[in-house]
One Martini backbone bead per residue (centre of mass of N, CA, C, O) as a GRO file, in nm:
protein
  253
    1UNK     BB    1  -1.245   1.807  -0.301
    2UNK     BB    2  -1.429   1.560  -0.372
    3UNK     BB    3  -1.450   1.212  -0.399
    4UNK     BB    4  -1.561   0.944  -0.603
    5UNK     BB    5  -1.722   0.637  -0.609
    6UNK     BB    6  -1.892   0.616  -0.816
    7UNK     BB    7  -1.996   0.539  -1.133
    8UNK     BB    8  -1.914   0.526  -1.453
    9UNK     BB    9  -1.941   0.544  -1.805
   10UNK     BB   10  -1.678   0.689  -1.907
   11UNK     BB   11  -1.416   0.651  -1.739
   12UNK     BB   12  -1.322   0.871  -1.525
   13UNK     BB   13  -1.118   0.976  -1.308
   14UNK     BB   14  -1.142   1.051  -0.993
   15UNK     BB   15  -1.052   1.255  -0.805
   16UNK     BB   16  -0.782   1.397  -0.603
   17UNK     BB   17  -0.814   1.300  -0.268
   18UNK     BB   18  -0.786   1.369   0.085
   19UNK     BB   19  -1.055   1.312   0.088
   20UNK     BB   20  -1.318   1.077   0.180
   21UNK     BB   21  -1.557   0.856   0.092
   22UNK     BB   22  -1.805   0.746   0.204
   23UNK     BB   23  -1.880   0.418   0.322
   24UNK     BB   24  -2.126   0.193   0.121
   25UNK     BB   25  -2.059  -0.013   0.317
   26UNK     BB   26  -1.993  -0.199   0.527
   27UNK     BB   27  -1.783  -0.291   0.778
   28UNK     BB   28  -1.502  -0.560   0.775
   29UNK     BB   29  -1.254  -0.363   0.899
   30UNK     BB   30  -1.018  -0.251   1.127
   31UNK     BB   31  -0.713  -0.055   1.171
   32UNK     BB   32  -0.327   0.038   1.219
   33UNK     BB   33  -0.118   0.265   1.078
   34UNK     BB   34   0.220   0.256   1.146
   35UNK     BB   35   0.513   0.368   1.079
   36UNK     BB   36   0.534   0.504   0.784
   37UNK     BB   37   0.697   0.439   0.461
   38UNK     BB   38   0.761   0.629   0.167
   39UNK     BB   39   0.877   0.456  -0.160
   40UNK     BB   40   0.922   0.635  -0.491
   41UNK     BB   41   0.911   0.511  -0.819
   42UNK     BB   42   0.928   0.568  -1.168
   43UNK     BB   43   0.722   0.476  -1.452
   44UNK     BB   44   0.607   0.304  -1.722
   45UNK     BB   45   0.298   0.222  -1.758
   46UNK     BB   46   0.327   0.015  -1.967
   47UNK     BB   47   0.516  -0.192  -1.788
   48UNK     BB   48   0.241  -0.197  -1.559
   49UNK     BB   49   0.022  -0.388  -1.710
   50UNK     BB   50   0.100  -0.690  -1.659
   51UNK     BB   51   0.019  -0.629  -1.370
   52UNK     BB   52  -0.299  -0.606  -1.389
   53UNK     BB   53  -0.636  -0.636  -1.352
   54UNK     BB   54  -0.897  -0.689  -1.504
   55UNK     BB   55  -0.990  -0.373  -1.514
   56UNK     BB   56  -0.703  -0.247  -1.508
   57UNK     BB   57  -0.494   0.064  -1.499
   58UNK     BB   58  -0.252   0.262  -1.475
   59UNK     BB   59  -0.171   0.544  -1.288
   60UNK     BB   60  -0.103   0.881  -1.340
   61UNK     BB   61   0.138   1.153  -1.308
   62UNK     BB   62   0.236   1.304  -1.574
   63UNK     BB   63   0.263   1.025  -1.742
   64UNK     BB   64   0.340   0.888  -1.465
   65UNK     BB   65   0.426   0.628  -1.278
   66UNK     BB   66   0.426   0.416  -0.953
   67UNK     BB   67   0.658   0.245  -0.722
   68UNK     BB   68   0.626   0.092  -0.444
   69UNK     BB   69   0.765   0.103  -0.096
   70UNK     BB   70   0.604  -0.039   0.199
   71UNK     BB   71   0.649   0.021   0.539
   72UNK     BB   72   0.507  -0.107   0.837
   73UNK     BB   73   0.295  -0.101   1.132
   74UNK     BB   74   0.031  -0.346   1.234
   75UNK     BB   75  -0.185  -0.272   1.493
   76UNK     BB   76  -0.564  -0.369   1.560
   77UNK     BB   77  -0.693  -0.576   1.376
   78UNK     BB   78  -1.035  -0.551   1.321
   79UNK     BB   79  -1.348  -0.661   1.308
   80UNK     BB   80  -1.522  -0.426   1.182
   81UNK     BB   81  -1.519  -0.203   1.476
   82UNK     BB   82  -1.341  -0.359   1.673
   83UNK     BB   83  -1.109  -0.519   1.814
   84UNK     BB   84  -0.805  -0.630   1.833
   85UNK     BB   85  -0.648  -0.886   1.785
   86UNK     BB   86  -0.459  -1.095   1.921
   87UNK     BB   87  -0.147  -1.125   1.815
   88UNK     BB   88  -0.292  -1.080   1.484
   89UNK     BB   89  -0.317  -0.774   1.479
   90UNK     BB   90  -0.003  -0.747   1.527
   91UNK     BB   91   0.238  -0.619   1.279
   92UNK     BB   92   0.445  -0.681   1.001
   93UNK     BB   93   0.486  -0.448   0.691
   94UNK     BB   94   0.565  -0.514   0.367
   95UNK     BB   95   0.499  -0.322   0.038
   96UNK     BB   96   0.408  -0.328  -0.294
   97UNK     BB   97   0.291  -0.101  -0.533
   98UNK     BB   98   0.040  -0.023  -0.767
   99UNK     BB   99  -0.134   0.205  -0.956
  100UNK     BB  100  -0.504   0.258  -1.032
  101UNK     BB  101  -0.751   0.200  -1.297
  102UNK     BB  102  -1.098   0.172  -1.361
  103UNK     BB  103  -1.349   0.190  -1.587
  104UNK     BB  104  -1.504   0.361  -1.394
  105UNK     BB  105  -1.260   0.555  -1.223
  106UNK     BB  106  -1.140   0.393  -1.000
  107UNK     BB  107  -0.919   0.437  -0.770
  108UNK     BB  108  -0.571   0.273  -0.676
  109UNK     BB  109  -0.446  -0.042  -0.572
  110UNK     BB  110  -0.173  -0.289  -0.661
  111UNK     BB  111  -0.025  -0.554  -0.579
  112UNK     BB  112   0.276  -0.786  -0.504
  113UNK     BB  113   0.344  -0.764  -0.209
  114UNK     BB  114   0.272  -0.883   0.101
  115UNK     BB  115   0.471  -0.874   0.386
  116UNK     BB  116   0.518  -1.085   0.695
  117UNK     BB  117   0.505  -1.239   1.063
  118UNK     BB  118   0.238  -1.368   0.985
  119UNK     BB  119   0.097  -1.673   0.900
  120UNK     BB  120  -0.209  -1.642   0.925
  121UNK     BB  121  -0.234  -1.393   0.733
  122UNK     BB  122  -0.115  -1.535   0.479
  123UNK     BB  123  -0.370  -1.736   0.471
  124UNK     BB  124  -0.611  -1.563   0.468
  125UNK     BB  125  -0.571  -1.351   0.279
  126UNK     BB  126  -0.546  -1.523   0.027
  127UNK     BB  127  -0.844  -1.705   0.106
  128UNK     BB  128  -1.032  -1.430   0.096
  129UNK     BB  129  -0.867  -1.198  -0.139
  130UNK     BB  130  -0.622  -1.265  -0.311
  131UNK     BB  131  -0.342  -1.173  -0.166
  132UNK     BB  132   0.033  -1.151  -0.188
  133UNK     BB  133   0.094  -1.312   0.070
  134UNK     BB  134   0.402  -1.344   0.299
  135UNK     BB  135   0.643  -1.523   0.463
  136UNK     BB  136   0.852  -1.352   0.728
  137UNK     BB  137   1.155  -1.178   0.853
  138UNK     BB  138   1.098  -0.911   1.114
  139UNK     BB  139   1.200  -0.549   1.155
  140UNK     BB  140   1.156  -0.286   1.395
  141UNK     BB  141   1.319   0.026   1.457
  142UNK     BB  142   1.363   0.330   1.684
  143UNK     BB  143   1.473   0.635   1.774
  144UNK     BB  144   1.556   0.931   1.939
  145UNK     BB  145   1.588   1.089   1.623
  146UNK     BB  146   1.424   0.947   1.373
  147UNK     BB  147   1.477   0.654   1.325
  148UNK     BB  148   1.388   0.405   1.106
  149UNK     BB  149   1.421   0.034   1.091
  150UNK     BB  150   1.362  -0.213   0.799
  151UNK     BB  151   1.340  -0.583   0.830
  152UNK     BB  152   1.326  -0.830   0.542
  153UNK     BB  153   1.302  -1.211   0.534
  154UNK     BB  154   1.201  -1.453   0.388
  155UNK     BB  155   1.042  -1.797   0.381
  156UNK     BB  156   0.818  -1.758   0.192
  157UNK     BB  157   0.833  -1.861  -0.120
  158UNK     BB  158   1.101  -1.644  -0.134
  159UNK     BB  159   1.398  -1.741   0.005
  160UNK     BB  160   1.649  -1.498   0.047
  161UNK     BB  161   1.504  -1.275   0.060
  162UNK     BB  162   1.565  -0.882   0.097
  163UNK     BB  163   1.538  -0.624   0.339
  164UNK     BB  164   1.672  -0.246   0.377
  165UNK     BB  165   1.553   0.011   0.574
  166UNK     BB  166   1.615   0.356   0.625
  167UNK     BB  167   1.503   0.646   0.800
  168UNK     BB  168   1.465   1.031   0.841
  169UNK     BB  169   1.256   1.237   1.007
  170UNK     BB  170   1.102   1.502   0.982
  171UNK     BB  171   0.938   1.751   0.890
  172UNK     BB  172   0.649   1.864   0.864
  173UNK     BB  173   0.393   1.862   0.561
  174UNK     BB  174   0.255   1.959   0.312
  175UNK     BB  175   0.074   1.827   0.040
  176UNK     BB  176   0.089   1.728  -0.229
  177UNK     BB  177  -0.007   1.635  -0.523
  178UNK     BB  178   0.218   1.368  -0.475
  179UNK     BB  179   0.085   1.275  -0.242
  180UNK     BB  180  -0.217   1.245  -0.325
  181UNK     BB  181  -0.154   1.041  -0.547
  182UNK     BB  182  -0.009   0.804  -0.329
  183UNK     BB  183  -0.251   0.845  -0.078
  184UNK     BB  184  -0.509   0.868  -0.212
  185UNK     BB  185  -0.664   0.510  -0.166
  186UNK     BB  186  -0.977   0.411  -0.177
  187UNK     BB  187  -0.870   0.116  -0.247
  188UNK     BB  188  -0.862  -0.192  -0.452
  189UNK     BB  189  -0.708  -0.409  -0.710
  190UNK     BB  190  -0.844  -0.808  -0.714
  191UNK     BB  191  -0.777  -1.093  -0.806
  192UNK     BB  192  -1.051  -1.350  -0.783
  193UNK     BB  193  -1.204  -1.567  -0.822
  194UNK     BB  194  -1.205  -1.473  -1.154
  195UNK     BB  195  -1.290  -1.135  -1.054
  196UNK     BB  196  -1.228  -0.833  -1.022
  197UNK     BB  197  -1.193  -0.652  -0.705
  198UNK     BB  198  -1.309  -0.358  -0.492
  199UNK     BB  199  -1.174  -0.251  -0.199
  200UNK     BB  200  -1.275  -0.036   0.022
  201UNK     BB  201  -1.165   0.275   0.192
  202UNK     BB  202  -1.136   0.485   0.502
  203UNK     BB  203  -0.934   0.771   0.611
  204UNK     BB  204  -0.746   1.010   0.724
  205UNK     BB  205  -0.527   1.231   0.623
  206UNK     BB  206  -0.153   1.222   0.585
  207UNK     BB  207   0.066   1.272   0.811
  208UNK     BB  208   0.343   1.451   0.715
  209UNK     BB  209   0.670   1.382   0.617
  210UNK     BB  210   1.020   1.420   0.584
  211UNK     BB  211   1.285   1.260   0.436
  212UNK     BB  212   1.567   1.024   0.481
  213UNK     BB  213   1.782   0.823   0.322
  214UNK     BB  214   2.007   0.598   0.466
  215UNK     BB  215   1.907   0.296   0.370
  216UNK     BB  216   1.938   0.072   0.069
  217UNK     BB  217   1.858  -0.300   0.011
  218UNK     BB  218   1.664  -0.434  -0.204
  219UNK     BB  219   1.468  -0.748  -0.345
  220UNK     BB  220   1.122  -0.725  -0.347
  221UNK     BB  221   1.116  -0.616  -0.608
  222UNK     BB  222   1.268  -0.821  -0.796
  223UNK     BB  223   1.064  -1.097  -0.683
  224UNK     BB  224   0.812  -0.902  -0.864
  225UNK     BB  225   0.979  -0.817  -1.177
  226UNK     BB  226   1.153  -0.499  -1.149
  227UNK     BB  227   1.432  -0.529  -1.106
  228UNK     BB  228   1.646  -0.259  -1.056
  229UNK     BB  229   1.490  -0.025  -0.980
  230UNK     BB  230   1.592   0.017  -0.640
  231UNK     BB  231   1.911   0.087  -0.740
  232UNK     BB  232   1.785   0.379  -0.749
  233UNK     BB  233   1.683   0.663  -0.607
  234UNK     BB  234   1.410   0.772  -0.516
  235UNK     BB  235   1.104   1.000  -0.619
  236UNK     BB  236   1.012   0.949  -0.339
  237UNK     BB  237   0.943   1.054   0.027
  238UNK     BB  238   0.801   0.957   0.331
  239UNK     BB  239   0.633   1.015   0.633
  240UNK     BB  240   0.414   0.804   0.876
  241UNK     BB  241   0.267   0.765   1.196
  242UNK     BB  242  -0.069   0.749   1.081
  243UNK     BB  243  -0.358   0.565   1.030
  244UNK     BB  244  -0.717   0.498   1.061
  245UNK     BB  245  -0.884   0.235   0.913
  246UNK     BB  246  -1.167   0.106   0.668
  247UNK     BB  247  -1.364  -0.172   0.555
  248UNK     BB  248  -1.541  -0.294   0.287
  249UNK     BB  249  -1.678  -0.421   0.085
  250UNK     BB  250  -1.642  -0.579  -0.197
  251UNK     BB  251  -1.633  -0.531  -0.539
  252UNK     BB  252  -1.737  -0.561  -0.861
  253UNK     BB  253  -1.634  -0.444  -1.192
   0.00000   0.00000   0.00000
């Protein structure tokens, strides 16, 4: 079953598909996302109301929905179709993230924040796409066991918060329900110059892993509101080599 992308007057969700559909706009950048761990919390979806925009509302699976804490490497970034930028184009990020869905029925993901380690990506993404990216010290090592390791201090604008993330992957898996749903997600939506925009992407389905958390101590769900939920351990793991993605012009809704 594919995803549809199209506007619905019903707003009933899309369903969820692990193939992506075709982006009906320009492509204006593509990227790889590479050596990425998920790490997902259940919450009370109407907990994470106040946190939607304008025209989104939490997505739930099974009643419930979810909050992830996303490491990973971004690899060449670049514009169009073109070669990645150097030097700015390839960095790390962990981001907080949490899934949404909107009145016309298009599911997503709306950001809590992207920290990265490139202060002009942190200035460009505020300013293009209005996404609350911030400036960290990251540190990213993997061993030759499988071991995986992700480390963020804060920069700007909230200094001295920490994450530290361990992780060992395992066999690969075929995907579940619950990872297609909270990996096949073709779009974002944010807030920006006042008014709700859902930017489209595109990739091949992910390549999962079982992993197993070997240290966690974050801080960065905290510093955007979610009180204690890292301090007990995650209800979803999965590790993932990567995929190569592409997006979309923004769309209002």
């Amino acid at each position: 079953m594919r995803s549809i992308r199209a506007r619905n007057s019903s707003g009933t969700p899309a369903p969820v598909s692990g193939q992506p559909p075709a982006l009906a706009s320009p492509v204006i950048m593509n990227q790889d996302w590479r050596d990425l761990t998920f790490l997902h919390w259940t919450a009370d979806p109407q907990l994470l109301e106040r946190f939607m925009p304008p025209g989104a509302h939490p997505d739930t699976f099974e009643g419930r929905s979810y909050v992830g804490l996303i490491p990973f490497r971004m690899v060449d970034a670049g514009l169009g179709r073109g070669p990645g930028v150097p030097w700015a184009g390839t960095f790390l990020e962990t981001n907080v993230r949490l899934y949404s869905v909107d009145e016309t029925g298009r599911r997503g993901i709306v950001f809590l924040s992207l920290d990265t380690d490139r202060s002009i990506i942190v200035a460009g993404a505020r300013l293009a796409f209005g996404l609350p990216y911030r400036w960290a010290r990251m540190r990213y090592a993997e061993t030759s066991e499988g071991v995986h390791r992700y480390e963020t201090r804060l920069r700007w604008p909230a200094a001295r918060v920490t994450s530290r993330i361990t992780i060992r992957a395992g066999a690969p898996r075929k995907a579940t329900a619950l990872d297609e749903f909270l990996t096949a997600r073709w779009g974002l939506h944010v807030r920006h110059l006042g008014r709700t925009r859902y930017v489209p992407n595109a990739h091949p389905p992910w390549p999962l892993r079982d992993a197993e958390v070997i240290e966690l101590d974050d801080g960065l769900m905290r510093s955007v509101g979610l009180g204690n939920l890292g301090s007990r351990p995650p209800d979803h793991v999965a590790f993932s080599e990567g995929v190569h993605t592409e997006f979309g012009l923004p769309e209002r809704i």
